[in-house]
N, C-alpha and C positions, 0 to 999 in steps of 0.2 A: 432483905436486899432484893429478892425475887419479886416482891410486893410494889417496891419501887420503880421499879422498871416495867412491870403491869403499869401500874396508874399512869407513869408516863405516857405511854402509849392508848391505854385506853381511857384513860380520866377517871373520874369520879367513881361511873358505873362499875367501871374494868377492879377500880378498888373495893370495891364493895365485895365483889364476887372472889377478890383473890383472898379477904380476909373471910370468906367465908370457905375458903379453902384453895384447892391446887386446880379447881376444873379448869380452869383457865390456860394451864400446862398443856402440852403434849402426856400421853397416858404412861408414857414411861419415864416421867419425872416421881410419880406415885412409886418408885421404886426405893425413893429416898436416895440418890447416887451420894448426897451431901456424907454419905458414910466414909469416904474415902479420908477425912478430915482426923479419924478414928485410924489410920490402917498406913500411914505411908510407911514404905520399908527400902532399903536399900536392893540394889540389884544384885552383890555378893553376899552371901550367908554362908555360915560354916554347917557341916552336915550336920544336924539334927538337932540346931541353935537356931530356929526363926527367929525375926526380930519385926517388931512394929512400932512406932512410935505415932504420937498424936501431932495437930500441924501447930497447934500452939506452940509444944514444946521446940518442933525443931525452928520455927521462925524464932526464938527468943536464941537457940543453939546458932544457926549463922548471922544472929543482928539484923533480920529482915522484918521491920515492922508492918509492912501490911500487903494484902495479897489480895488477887481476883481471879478468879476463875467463872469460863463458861466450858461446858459439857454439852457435849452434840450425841446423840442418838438417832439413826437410822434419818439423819439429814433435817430434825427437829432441834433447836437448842431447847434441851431437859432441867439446866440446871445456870443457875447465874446467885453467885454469891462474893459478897467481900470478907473479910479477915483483917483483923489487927487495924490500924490506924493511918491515919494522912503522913503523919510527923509523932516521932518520939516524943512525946510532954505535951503533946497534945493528944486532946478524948477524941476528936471527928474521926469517927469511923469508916474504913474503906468501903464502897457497895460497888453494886456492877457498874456503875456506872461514872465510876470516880477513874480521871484521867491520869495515865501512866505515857512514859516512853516505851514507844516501843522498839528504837533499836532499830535491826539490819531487821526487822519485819517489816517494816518500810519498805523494803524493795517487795516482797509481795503486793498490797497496796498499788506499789507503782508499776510492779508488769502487770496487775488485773485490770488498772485505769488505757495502761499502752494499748492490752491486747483489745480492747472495747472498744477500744477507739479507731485500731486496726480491723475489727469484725465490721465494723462500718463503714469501711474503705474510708476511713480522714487521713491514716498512715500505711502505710507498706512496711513490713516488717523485714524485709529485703532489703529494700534501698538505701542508699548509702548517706547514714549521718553527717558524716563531715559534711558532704556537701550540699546539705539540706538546714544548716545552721546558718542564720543568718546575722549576730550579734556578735557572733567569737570564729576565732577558726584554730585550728592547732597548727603551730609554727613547723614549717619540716624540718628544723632540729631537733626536734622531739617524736618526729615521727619518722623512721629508716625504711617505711615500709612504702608507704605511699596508697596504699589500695586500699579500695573500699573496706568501711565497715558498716555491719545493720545493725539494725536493733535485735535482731534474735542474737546473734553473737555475743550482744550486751549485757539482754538478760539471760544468759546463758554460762554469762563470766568465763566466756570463748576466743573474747575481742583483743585480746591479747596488754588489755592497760594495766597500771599500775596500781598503787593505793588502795592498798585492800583494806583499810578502813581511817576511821577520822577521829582525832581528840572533841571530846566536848568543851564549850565555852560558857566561861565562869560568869554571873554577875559581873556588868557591868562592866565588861570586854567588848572589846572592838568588835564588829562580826562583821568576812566576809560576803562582798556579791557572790555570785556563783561563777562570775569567770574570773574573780579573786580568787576562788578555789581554785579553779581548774588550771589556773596560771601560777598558782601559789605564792601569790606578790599580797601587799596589803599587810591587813592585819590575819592573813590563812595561818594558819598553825602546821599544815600541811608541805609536802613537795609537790612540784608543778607533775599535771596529768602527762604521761610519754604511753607509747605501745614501745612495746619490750619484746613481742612477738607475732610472726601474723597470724591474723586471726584463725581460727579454727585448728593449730598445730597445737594447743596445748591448754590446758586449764589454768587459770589462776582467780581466785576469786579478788572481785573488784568493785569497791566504793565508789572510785573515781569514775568507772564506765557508765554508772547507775546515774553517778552527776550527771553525767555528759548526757545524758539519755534525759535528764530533769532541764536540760535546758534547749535540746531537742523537742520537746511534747511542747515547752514553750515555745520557742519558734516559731514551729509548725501550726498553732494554735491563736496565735496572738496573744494571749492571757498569761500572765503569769501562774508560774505553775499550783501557788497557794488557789488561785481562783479557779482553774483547771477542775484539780482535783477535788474542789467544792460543787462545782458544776455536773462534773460529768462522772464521779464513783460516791459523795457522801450522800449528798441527793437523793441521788437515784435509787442509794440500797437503802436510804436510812439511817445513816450512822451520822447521827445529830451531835454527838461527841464527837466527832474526828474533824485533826486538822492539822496541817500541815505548817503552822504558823509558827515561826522561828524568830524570837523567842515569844513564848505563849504567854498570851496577856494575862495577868493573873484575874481577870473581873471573869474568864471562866467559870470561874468556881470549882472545888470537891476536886484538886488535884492531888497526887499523891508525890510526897515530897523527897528530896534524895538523900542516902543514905549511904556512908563507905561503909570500910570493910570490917570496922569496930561497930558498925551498927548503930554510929552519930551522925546526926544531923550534917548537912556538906551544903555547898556552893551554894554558901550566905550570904546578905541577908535573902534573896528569895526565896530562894530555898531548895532550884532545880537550874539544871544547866541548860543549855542553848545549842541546837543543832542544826546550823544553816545548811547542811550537805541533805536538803529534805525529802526527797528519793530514796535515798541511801539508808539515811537514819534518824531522818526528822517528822516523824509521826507522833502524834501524840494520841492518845486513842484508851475506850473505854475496853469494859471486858464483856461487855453486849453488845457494842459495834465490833469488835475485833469477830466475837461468836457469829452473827449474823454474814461477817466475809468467808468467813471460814465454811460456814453453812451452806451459803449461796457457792463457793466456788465448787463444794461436793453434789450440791443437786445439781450444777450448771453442767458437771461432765458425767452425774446417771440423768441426765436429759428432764430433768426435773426443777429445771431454771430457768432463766433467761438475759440475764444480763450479759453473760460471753452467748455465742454463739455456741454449736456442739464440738462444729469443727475446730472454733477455737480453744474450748477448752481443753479437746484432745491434745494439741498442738503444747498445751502450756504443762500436762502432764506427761509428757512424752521428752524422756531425758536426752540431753544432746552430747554427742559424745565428743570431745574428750572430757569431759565431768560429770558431777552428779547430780547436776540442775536439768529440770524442765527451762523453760521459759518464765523463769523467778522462785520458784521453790523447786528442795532436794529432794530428790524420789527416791525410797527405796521398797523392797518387798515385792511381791508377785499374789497374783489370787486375793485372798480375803486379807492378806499383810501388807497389799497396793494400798502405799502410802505415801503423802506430800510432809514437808513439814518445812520450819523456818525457825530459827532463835534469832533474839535480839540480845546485844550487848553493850547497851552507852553505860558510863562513867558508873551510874549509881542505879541502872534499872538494867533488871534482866526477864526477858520475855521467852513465849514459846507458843510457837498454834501447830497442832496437824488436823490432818486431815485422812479419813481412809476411806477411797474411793470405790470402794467394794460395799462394802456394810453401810458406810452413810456415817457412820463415827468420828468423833471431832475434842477435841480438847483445846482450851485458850487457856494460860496460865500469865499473870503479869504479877510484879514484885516491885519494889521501891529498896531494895540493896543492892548491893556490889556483890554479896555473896548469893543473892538470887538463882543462881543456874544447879548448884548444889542442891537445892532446896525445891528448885521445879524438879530434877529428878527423880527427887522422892517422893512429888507429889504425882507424877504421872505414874510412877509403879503402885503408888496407892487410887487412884483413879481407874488403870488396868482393872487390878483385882476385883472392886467392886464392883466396876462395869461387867465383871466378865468379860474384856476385849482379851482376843491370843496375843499377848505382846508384853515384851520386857519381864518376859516371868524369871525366875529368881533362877542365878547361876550357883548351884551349891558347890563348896570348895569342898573337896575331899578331906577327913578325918588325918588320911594320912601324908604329910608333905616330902617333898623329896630331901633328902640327908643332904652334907656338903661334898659328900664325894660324889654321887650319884650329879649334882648340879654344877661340878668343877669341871665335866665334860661339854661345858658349854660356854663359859670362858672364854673372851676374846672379842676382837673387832670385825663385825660383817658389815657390806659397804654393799649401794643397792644395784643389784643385776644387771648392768647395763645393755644384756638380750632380752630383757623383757620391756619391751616398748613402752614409751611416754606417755602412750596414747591411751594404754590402756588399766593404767593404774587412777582414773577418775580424779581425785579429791588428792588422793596422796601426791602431790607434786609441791614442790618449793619446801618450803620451811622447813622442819627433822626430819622430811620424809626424804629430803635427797643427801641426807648427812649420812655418814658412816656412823653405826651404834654399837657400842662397847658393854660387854657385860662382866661384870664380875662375883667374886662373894664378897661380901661385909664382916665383921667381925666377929657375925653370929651367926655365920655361915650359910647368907638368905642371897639369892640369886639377882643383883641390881639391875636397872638398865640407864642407859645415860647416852648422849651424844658422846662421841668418840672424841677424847680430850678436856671433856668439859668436867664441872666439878656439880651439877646438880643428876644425883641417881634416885630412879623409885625401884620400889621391892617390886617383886614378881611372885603373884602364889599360884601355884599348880594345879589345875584342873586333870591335864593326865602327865605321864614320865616325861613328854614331851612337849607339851601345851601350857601356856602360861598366861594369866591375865593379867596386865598392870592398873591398877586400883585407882594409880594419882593420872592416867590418862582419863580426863573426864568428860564423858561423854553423855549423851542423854540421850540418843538412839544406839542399840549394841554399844558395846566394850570390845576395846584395846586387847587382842590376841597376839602372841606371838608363839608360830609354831617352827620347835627347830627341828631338821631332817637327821638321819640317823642312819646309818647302812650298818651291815650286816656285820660290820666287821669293829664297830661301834665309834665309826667313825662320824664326825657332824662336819658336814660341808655346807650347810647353807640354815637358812633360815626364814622365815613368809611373815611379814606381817601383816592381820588382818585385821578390818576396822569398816563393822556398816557393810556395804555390799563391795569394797574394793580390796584387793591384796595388792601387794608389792612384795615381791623377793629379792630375797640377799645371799651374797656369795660372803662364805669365811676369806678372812684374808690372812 
């Protein structure tokens, strides 16, 4: 697959030379990273129980028929290989360069084309959207605010809008305009775009802002935004695979096709769904174009690029607060664990790229399942390890767990602190994170946890007497903590939940 993507690019000669080995690599693909393929492992292990599994195994374990990966090293892509196949009962083979969805990675894509376009003075990242649309406007029934919004706010998921994300569209459906979307009339599957609150008071992540922001770059551009982002970000980096084209002509060719959650073939006869919200989550893209953005945004902020400006690219790693976004990807980590990253999530494809802006190191990961996200996590703890990167090393459970008495002192419903400010609990805002959380024992006397009232609970296993990690919270940067406080007298008054770089605390009720 490495081979292919040479000759691509350099023809004939470029083939000759890569069958004649790797010179053609950066020197630290001779490291063989392709080991990682041998090594994924989960991030919870029992003490003194490692576990490793191969990537065959576990793609056939979640029904994920085929994979891509590119690996970046010190701001070189090292490594570009595919896995498994296009489609179940069919032999074509994935390679780097076989097109996948990629989901809410979309909106990186589309804040690196904004902010490009902003380093060049054609936008202001400041000024205000609404009033800079010239095809649509938002009705003030749907908007209580009235004041300006920018584009940083936007991609920042600041802007206070709605619709944090979008159904895909089946074979042979209707498909929204984009101010179908945003109006949510037609054939939109969606509710109509509102602000819910003004901007900058609070986080919400948002699909529909990312629209609003895709028919903004039109606007302002004259071009529709498929031709945009042909022009002025595939072009110009090279990514001859990517494309914004909703729904994607099949005369592409070497697509990787969709798959649910049994790991069968879906949204037949094409065989992939349709994502008109193309900002948001409508890319379509290889695993050596996705490598090569991913690569360019980390040399562009160690001053080693040039497609953003330096200023800009500061600007787009630099988190805005109240959430965990730069200006299009989530930042976490400090020093040599300064890292960006982004997942993607449509119907039947789950993605993943970061970046660490220290080291120069980079992972792309793409998939053609539903269960895809399971299965990138194992493969970036297997990735870690080989690379040597300090990251996602293995959380070991303790030998010894806590008894049901020792765990009955924790029992009960805590609701979230309402003296600890909105502002600064980042990510954790809306969804379970502003419910009240109820914990109980089970019948085998294992510590549960569940929204207060509800009837779905996961186990919790103990890392120490009073720290616990919940397994089924799935994440693929850090894991789901919950620590509860304890006074002297053995009483527990509260609780923190931690996740990634953000807490949130809870009062016993």
């Amino acid at each position: 697959m490495v081979f292919e993507w040479i000759a691509r690019r350099a023809g004939p000669l470029g083939l000759c030379l890569a069958l004649a080995g790797q010179a053609l690599l950066p020197a630290a693909a001779q490291a063989q990273p392709a080991g990682f393929a041998e090594a994924l492992r989960p991030r919870l292990q029992a003490e003194g129980q490692p576990v490793s599994w191969a990537l065959a195994e576990r793609m056939d374990h979640y029904g994920v028929p085929g994979l891509a990966i590119a690996i970046i090293e010190d701001g070189e892509v090292v490594h570009l290989q595919g896995f498994g196949v296009l489609q179940v009962g069919n032999p074509d083979p994935v390679t780097a360069d076989t097109l996948f969805s990629a989901g809410s990675v979309s909106k990186i894509a589309t804040a690196t084309l904004a902010l490009h376009l902003a380093a060049d003075g054609r936008l202001d990242l400041d000024a205000d959207v609404l009033s800079g649309l010239s095809s649509w406007s938002l009705p003030d029934s749907r908007d209580p605010f009235g004041s300006p919004v920018s584009l940083r706010a936007i991609l920042s998921h600041t802007a206070g809008f709605n619709l944090h994300g979008f159904e895909d569209y089946q074979p042979g459906a209707a498909i929204p305009s984009v101010t179908e979307t945003l109006d949510g009339t037609g054939p939109a599957l969606n509710n109509a775009l509102e602000r819910r609150f003004e901007p900058g008071s609070r986080y919400a992540y948002s699909g529909g802002g990312f629209t609003l922001a895709q028919l903004y770059l039109s606007d302002q551009s004259g071009l529709s935004f498929e031709a945009l982002a042909d022009a002025e970000l595939f072009t110009p980096l090279g990514m001859d695979r990517s494309t914004f084209a909703n729904p994607l002509p099949a005369a592409v060719g070497n697509i990787a096709r969709a798959h649910d959650r049994s790991g069968e073939p879906t949204a037949l006869p094409r065989g992939y769904e349709t994502m008109p919200e193309m900002a948001a989550s409508g890319l379509w893209t290889s695993a050596a174009d996705l490598g090569r953005l991913v690569a360019e945004l980390i040399g562009t902020y160690r001053g080693e690029a040039g497609y953003l400006s330096p200023d800009m690219a500061r600007a787009m790693m630099t988190r805005i607060a109240p959430g965990e976004h730069g200006l299009g990807p989530r930042l976490i980590g400090r020093g040599d664990d300064f890292i960006f990253h982004h997942g993607g999530a449509n119907n039947s494809y789950q993605t993943w790229i970061e970046g660490h802006l220290v080291t120069g190191d980079g992972l792309v990961i793409l998939t053609n399942g539903a269960n895809g996200r399971a299965l990138i996590n194992e493969v970036r703890n297997g990735v870690a390890d080989t690379m040597g990167w300090n990251l996602n090393r293995p959380v070991i459970l303790p030998d010894r767990q806590s008894n049901a008495t020792e765990l009955a002192a924790f029992v009960g419903t805590y609701a979230v602190d309402s003296a600890f400010p909105l502002d600064l609990r980042q990510q954790m805002v809306g969804w379970i994170f502003e419910a009240a959380l109820e914990f109980r024992l089970d019948d085998d006397g294992r510590l549960m946890a569940g929204r207060a009232g509800g009837d779905r609970f996961e186990p919790l296993l103990a890392l120490t007497p009073t720290r616990f990690v919940m397994p089924g919270f799935n994440q693929t940067v850090g894991i789901a903590e919950l620590e509860f406080h304890r006074n002297a007298l053995g009483e527990v008054s509260g609780m923190s939940f931690h996740l990634e770089n953000a807490t949130s605390h809870y009062r016993r009720q």
